[in-house]
MIVEXMI-468149 format. One record per atom (N, C-alpha, C): x, y, z; residue in one letter. Coordinates in steps of 0.05 Angstrom, whole numbers, plus 5000, padded with zeros to 4 digits. Example, Ala and Ser with C-alpha at 12.3 -4.5 7.8 and 13.67 -1.06 7.14 Angstrom:
526448865156A524649105156A526449345156A525749555142S527349795143S525850015157S
end
This chain:
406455954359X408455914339X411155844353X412755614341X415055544352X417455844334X418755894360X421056014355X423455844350X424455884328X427155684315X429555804331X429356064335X432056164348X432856064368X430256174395X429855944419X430955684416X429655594412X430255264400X433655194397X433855354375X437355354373X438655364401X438755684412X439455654428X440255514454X438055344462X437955164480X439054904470X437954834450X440254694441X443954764448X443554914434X446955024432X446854914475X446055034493X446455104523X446154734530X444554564520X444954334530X447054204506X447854254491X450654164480X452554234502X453854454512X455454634525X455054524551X452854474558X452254224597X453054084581X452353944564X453353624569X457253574558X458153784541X461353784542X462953884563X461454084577X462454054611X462453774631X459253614622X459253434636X462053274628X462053214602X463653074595X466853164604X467253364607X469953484608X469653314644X467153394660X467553314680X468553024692X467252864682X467052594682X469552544673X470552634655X473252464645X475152534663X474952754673X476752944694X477052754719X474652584726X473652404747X474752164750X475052134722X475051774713X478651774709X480451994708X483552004705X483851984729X481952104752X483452094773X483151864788X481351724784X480051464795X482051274781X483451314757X485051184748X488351244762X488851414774X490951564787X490551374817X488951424832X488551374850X488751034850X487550874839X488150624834X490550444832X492650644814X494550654810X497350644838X495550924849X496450934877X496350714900X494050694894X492550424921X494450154906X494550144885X496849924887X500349904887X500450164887X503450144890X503350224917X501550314932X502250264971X501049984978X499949804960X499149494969X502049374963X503449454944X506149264939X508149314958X507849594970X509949714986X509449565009X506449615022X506249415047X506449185047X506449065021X506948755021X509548735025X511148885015X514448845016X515248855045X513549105056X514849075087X512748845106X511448755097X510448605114X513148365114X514148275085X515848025079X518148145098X519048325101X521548415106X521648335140X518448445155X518348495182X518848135185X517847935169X517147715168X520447615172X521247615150X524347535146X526347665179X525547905185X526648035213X525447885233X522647815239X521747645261X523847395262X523947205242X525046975240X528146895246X529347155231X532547155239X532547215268X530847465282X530947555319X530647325326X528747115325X528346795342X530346605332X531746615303X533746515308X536446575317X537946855322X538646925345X538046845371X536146915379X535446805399X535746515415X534546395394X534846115397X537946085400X539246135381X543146105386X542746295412X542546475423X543646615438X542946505467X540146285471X540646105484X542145785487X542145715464X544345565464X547345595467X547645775463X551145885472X550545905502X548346015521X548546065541X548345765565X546745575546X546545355562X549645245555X551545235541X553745085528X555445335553X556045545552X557145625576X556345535599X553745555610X552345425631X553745075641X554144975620X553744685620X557644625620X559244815607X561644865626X562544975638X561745135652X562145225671X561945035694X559844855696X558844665709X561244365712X561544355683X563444135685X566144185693X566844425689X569444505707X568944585735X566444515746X566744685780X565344865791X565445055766X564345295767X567145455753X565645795759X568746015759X570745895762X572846065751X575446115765X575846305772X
end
């Protein structure tokens, strides 16, 4: 003979697993949405400093570049006057 109480019961216990599951999964799926969230606002951040290191490489070689041309333009009078004084 089937027992109805039984029956209930377990019912009731796989309702109760599966709103845990559910409690779990959603619990899962906020943070996977958190975390995503994350991973792209440290992708925009490193994109920014990548532009920035970019924009700093370019101005140092253009320094540079002037900072040998000032030296050949001293070089190059120094020369036409003799040298020192």
């Amino acid at each position: 003979m089937i027992d109805i109480e039984r029956i209930m019961e377990i019912e009731e216990v796989k309702k109760e697993a599966d709103r845990l599951m559910i409690a779990k999964v959603t619990k899962y799926e906020n943070e996977i949405v958190k975390l995503k969230k994350r991973a792209e606002e440290l992708e925009n951040s490193l994109s920014i400093a990548l532009e920035i290191n970019d924009k700093y490489q370019r101005e140092n070689k253009e320094v540079k570049d002037d900072n040998k041309k000032l030296a050949k333009q001293i070089e190059d009078t120094r020369t036409d006057q003799g040298g020192w004084r």
